[in-house]
N, C-alpha and C positions, 0 to 999 in steps of 0.2 A: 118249635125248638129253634132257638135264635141261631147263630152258624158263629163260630170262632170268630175273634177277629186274625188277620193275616196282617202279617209281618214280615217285613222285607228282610232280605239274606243279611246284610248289612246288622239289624238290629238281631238277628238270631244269632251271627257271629259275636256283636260284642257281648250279648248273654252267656253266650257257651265260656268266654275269655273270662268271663269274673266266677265263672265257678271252678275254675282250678284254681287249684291249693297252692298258686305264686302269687296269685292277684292283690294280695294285699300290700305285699313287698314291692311287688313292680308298679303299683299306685303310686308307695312312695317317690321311688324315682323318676316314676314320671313329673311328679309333681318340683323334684327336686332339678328337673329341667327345664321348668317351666310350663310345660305341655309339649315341649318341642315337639317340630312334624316330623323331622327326621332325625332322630336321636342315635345317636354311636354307643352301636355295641361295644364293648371291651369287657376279656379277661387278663386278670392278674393277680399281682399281690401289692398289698403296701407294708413295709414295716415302720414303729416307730421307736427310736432306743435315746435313749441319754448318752454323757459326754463316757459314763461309763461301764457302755457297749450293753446295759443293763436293758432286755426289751421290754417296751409298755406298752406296745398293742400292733396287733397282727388285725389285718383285713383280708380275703382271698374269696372271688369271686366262687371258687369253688364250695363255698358256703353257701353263695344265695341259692336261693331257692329256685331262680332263673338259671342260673348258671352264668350269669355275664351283669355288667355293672353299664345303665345308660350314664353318658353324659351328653349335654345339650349341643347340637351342630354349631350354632354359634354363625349362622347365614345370615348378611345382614336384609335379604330381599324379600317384601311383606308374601310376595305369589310365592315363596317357595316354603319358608314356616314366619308366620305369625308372630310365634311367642317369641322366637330370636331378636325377628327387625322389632317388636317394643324394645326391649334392652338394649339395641341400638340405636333406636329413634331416642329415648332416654339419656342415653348417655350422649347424646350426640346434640339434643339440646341444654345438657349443662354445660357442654365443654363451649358451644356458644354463646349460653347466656353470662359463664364464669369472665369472658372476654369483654362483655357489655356492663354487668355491674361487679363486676370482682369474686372472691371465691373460688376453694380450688385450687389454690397457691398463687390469685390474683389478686393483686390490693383494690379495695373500693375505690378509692381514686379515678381506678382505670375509665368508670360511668364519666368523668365531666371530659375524656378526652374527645377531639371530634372523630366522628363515625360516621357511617354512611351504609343502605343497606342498596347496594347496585345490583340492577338487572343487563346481561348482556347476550345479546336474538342475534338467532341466524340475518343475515337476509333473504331477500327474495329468490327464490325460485322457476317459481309457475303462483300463478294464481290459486287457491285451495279457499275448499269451502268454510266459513270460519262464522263462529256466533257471535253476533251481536246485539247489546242490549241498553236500554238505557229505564235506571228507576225499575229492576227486575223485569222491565217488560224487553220479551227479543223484539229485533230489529231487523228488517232485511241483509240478505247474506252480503251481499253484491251487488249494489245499485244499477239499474240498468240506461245503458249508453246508448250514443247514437247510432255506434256499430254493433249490432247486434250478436254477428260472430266473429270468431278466429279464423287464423288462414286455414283451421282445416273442419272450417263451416260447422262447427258446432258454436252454441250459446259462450257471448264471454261475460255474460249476469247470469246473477239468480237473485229470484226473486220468491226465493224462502224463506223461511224464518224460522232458524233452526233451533230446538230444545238442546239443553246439556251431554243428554245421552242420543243425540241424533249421530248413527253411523257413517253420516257424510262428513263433519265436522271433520276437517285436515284431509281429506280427501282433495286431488285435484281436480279443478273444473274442466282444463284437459287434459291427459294424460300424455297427448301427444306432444302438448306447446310445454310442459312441464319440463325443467331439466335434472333429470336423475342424474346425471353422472356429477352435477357440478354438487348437490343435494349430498351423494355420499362422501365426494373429496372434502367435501364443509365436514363434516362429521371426524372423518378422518384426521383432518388438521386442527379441529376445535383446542383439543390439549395444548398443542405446540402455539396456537394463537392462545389462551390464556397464558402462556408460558411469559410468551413475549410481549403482553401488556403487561404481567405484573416485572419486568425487566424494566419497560421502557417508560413506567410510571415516576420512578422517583427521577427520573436524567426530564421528566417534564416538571418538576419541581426545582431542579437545579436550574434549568436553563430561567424560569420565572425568576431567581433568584441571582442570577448571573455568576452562579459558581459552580466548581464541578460536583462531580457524583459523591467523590471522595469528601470533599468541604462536606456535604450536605448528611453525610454518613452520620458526620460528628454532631449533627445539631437535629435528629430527626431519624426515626424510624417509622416504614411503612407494615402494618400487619394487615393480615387478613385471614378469612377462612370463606370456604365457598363452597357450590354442591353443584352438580348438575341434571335438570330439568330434562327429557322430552318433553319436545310440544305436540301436539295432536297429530304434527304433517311429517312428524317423525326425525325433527333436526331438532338436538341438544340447545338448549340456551343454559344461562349459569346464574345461580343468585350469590350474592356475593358481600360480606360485611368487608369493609375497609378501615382500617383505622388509623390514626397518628400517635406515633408514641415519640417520648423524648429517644433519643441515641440508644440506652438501656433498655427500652420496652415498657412493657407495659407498670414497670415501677417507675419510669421517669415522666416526668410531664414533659409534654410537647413544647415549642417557643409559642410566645406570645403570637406572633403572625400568622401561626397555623390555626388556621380555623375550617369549619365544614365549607364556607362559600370556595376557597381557596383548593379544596379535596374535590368539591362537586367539579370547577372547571381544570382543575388539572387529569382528572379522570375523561372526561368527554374529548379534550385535547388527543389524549393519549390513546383511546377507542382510535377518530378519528384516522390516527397517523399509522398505528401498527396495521402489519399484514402477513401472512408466510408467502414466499414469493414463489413463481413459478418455479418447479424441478430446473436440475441441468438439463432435464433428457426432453428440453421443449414442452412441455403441455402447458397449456395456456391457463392452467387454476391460477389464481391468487385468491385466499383464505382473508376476507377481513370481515367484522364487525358487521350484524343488519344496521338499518338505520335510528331501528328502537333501542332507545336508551335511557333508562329510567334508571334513576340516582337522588336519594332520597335519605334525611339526616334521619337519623335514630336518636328519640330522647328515652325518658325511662319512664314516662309515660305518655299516650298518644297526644296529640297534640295535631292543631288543623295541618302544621307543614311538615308533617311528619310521621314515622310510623315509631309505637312501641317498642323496647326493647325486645320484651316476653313472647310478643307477635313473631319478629323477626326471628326467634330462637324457635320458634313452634314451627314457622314454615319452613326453614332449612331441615328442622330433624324429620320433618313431614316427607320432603321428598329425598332425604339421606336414602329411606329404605324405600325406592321405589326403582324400576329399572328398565327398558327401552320397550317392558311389555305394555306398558300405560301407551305406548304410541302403536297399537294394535300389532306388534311380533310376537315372538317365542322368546322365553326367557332360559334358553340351551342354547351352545353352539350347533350347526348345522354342519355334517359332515360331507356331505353330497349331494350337489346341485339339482338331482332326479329325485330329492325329497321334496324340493323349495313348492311343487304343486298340488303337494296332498298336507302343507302347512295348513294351520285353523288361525288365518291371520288376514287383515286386509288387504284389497289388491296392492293401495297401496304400497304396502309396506313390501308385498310378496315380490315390486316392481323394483324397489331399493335392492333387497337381498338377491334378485338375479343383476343388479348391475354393481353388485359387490364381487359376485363370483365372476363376473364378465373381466371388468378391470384387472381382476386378478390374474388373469391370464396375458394381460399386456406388461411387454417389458418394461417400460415407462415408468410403471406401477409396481415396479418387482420391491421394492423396499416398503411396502406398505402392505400389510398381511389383512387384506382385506376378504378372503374367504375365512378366516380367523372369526375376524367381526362382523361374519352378516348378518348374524342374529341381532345384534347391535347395530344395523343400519351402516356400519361404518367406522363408530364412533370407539373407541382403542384406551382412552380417559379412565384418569379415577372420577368417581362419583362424587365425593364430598374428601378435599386438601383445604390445609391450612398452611398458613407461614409457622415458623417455629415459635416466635416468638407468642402469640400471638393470644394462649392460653395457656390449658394445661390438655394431656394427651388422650388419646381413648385407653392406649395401655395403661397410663397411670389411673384412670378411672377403671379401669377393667382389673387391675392389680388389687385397688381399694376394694372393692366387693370379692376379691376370692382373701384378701386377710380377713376378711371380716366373716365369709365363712368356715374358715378353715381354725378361730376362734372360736365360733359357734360349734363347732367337731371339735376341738379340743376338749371343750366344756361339756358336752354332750358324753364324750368318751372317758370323762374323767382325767385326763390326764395334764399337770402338773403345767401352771404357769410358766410362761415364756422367760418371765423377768426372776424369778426364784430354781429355773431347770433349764440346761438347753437342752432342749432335742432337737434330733436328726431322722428326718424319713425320707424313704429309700424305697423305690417303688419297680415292678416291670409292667410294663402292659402292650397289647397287641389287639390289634383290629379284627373284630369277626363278623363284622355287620353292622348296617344304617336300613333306616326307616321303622315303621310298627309293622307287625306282624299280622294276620288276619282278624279283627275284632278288636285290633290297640286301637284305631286311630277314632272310636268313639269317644273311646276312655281319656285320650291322651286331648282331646278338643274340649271336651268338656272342665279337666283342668289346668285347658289355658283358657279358657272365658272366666272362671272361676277367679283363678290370677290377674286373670285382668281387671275383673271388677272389683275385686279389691283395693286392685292399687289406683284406682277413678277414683274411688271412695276415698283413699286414702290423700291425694292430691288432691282433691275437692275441697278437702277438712283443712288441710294445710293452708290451701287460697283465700280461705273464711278466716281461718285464724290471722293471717298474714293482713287482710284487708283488715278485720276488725281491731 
């Protein structure tokens, strides 16, 4: 007699979930959240009535079958849900590609202005272990010298040759010669130094130009939009589109003399020269630019001196929803320093977040909320800003898809065109819980992989028809 097969607790719970008598209701909004991981409870009511107070439909959670209404958390970071960061990574690649060929409330035009897609790196530190390759094949980490060690007699090569997924990879080669404190203060002042290069960018255009800020206002706008990177050794760098618009933006054309060679070295210039300068309070940081700097035009399509538009919108919204756990952390804040050794995180990184809490403790450092950000290494920044001008918005993309669903509900509910009836809905709601419940989070994975592959499928079709 053959023996059952067994089955883990996991799959008996999402078993037992689909045979109550809500599962089919609560399919749909999961589905209608996308799969979200951590989906918001709410109860309430919605009403909806005309201009003469006449009601046309009542909603109240106290109907469903649940007894509560998901809606989607709406997190844009890929470790925390999934089905959110696509919807951000989506919208976050249209609102930069809308700025590269037009769309979105951009004129096409905007493609022949010149562009630029810039990378800007920490610098150095300490030495870290790092891959290298050439024609897919790796290469030695760290070529070896005639001094074999550092002052504190360990190895200063390696002569490995490290894969993609090798856990040394941003690791320092020594912990000792490494310098953490200067590593988190970089992090901490990263924002404020993007601040102040995109400040002292256009006054490196005036000066090329021998007139002021003001002059230059009139005949030239600088846009952009940008995101931020970890790199392996755990210090933020930034990618970054740059663009030239006429005075108006991105509806005016730039002057004739503005071209991409003129953006590449007034950008390098400007790296160059900005820095955040030492505190009053004496410490000896100054915040500037690594020595890598790579700035490179954008056409619309690739080209040998150049990268793609479509590229460049892919890799921004790539790492839009990514977050300082790709550099081996915790993607939570950290409450108390007696946790920082029972973290599941590199030593690395475990070496950052104790000399976040350290600093934090000196007066020096009192204006910098660095036990705040140890989980973050430091780092205090929004992830992905734009200039204003620059495109169009995530809310205004985020607005488009809730008219378009709340048409689709109209239409759905029967109820009375926009343009021939006004209504007014009128709603209460209140929080009673996030995340799935014991045997949802099968149910809820399964349709956002579902969601997902539909809309590959559906993008894929679109690039076929677009190419053909």
């Amino acid at each position: 007699m053959s023996e059952a097969p067994s089955f883990s607790p996991e799959v008996f719970a999402a078993a037992r979930r689909a045979s109550m008598p809500d599962f089919a209701r609560w399919q749909q909004m999961v589905r209608a959240t996308g799969g979200c991981a951590e989906p918001i409870r709410l109860q309430g009511h919605r009403i909806t009535f005309d201009s003469a107070l006449e009601i046309l439909d009542v909603y109240q959670t106290a109907d469903e079958p649940s007894g509560y209404l998901l809606t989607a958390c709406g997190n844009r970071r890929a470790c925390r849900c999934p089905a959110c960061s696509e919807t951000y990574r989506d919208d976050t690649y249209h609102l930069i590609l809308s700025g590269l060929r037009g769309g979105k409330g951009v004129p096409e035009d905007v493609s022949a202005h010149p562009r630029v897609f810039a990378t800007f790196t920490a610098p150095s530190f300490g030495a870290v272990h790092a891959r290298r390759e050439r024609d897919g094949k790796a290469l030695m980490c760290r070529p070896r010298r005639d001094n074999p060690v550092c002052s504190h007699g360990r190895p200063e090569s390696c002569g490995a040759r490290h894969e993609e997924d090798d856990p040394q990879v941003g690791q320092p080669v020594c912990v000792d010669c490494y310098d953490y404190v200067g590593a988190v203060l970089w992090n901490a002042h990263a924002g404020e130094l993007w601040r102040r290069f995109t400040q002292a960018l256009p006054a490196a255009f005036a000066r090329r130009l021998g007139i002021t800020r003001a002059a230059l206002r009139k005949r030239m706008r600088l846009s952009y939009a940008k995101v931020a990177e970890y790199q392996a050794r755990g210090l933020v760098h930034f990618h970054a589109v740059i663009r030239l618009d006429g005075p108006d933006g991105p509806t005016d054309r730039p002057p004739d003399w503005a071209a991409v060679p003129i953006l590449q070295d007034a950008i390098r210039e400007t790296v160059a020269s900005v820095s955040v300068p030492a505190p009053d309070d004496g410490s000896s940081f100054v915040g500037q630019w690594g020595s890598q700097l790579d700035v490179d035009p954008i056409y619309v399509s690739t080209t040998l001196e150049g990268v793609a538009d479509q590229r460049v919108a892919s890799y921004i919204a790539k790492y839009a929803i990514k977050g300082a756990e790709s550099a081996g952390t915790v993607d939570r804040p950290i409450r108390d320093i007696r946790y920082v050794s029972g973290l599941e995180v590199t030593e690395h990184a475990r070496r950052m977040i104790y000399t976040c809490f350290i600093l934090d403790r000196k007066p020096e450092f009192r204006l910098l909320p660095l036990r705040q950000w140890a989980h973050m290494l430091g780092y205090r920044g929004h992830f992905s800003t734009k200039s204003r001008h620059y495109s169009t918005t995530l809310g205004a993309l985020r607005q488009a898809r809730a008219d378009h669903q709340a048409e689709a509900s109209r239409q759905r509910r029967g109820l009375p065109d926009l343009d021939t009836r006004q209504t007014v809905t009128a709603g209460e709601w209140r929080y009673v819980g996030s995340g799935h419940r014991d045997g949802e989070h099968f149910w809820a994975e399964l349709a956002r992989q579902q969601i997902s592959t539909a809309r590959r499928i559906a993008r894929e079709q679109q690039h076929s028809e677009s190419a053909g």
